[in-house]
C-alpha positions in Angstrom: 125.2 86.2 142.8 128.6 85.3 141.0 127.4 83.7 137.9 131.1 81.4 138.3 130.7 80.4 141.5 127.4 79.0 140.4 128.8 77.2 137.4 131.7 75.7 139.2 129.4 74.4 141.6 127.4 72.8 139.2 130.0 71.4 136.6 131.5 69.7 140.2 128.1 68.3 141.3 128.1 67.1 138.2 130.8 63.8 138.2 130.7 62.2 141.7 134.2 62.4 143.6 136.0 58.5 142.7 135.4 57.2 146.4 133.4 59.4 148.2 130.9 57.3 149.1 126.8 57.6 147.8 125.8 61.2 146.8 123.0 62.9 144.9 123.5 65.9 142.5 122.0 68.2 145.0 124.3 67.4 147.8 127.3 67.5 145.5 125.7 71.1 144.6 125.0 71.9 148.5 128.7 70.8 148.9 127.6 68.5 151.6 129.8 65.8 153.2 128.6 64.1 156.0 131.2 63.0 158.9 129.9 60.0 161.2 131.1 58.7 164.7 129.0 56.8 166.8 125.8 58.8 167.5 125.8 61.9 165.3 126.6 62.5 161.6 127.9 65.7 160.8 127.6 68.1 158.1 129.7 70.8 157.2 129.1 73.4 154.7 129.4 76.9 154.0 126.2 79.2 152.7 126.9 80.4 149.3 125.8 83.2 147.3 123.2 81.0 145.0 122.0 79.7 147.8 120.2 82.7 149.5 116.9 83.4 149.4 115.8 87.3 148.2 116.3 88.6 152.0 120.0 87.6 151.9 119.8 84.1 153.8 120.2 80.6 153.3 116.8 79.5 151.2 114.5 77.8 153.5 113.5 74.9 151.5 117.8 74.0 151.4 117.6 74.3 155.1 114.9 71.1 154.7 117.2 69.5 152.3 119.8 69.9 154.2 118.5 68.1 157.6 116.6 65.5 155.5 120.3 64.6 154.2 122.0 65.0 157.5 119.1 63.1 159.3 118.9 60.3 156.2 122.2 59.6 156.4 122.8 58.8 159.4 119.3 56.5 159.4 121.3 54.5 156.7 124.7 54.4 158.5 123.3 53.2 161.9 120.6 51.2 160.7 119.6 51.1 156.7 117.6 52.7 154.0 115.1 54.5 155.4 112.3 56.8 154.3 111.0 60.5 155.7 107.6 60.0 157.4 107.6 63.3 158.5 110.1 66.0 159.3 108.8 69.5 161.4 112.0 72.4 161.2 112.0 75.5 163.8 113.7 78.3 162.0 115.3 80.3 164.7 117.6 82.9 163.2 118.9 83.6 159.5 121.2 81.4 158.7 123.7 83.6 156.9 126.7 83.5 154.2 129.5 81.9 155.5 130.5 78.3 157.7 127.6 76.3 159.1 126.9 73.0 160.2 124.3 70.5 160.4 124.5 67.9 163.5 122.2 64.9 163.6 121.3 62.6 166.4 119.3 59.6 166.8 117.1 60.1 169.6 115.2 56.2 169.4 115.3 53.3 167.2 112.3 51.1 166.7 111.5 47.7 165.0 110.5 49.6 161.5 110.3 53.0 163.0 113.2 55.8 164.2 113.0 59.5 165.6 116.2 62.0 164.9 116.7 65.4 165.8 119.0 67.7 164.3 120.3 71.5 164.4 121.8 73.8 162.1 124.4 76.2 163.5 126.5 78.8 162.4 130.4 78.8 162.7 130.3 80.4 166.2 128.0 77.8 167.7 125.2 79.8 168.0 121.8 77.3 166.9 119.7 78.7 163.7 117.3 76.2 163.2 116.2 73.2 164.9 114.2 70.0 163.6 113.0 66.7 164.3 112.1 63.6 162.0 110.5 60.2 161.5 111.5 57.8 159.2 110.4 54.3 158.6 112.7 51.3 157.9 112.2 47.3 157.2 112.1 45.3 160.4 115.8 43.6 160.6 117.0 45.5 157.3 120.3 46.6 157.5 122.9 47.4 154.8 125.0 44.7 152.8 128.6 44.9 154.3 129.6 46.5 150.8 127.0 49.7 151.6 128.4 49.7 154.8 132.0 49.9 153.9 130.7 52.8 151.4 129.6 54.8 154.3 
């Protein structure tokens, strides 16, 4: 592990870019930036050294943190805050150093309930892990115009 890479990371996490819309500390540290159009938001990334888990791959527990964010934020931006009810992940290969991506899709949307589905591949396409999710969500609630515009 490259002891600067890991401190650059975090000193950036640290101060939130001016404009960049709501972030956490750990998605600033993940370097995560989701990308929305219609249907899908989309995460790009790429697996860094502090990331990997002790047999040279991308930590399983990031993997969940990484499709709770992808499939959270697109909850918000197509219909509010929402909450994880449950979330189930298929880990199919290693997901190794190097590009990846995280694609989310919003397979229904109830009155206070929604199902998404979301896969992790690597930069040639090929899927690494697969999962799906439920979140739960106020009947009717949707985002002020000013959280929206934020998105």
């Amino acid at each position: 592990m490259d002891d600067s890479e890991v401190r650059a990371a975090f000193e950036s996490a640290l101060i939130p870019a001016p404009g960049a819309g709501p972030s956490s500390f750990i998605t600033r540290l993940l370097g995560l930036h989701p990308q929305f159009d219609r249907d899908t938001c989309t995460i790009d990334f790429t697996v860094r050294g502090f990331m990997l888990n002790l047999q040279g791959s991308l930590h399983g527990g990031l993997i969940g943190v990484i499709f709770d964010t992808c499939m959270g934020r697109l909850v918000r931006h197509r219909i509010s805050q929402g909450k994880t009810v449950e979330m189930n992940i298929q880990y199919l290969r290693a997901v190794l150093p190097g590009p990846a991506r995280c694609t989310a899709r919003l397979l229904k949307r109830g009155r206070t309930i929604s199902f998404v589905e979301a896969q992790m591949t690597d930069g040639g396409g090929r899927i690494l892990a697969a999962a799906t999710s439920t979140w739960t969500h106020k009947e009717g609630e949707r985002l002020t115009q000013q959280e929206d515009a934020a998105e």
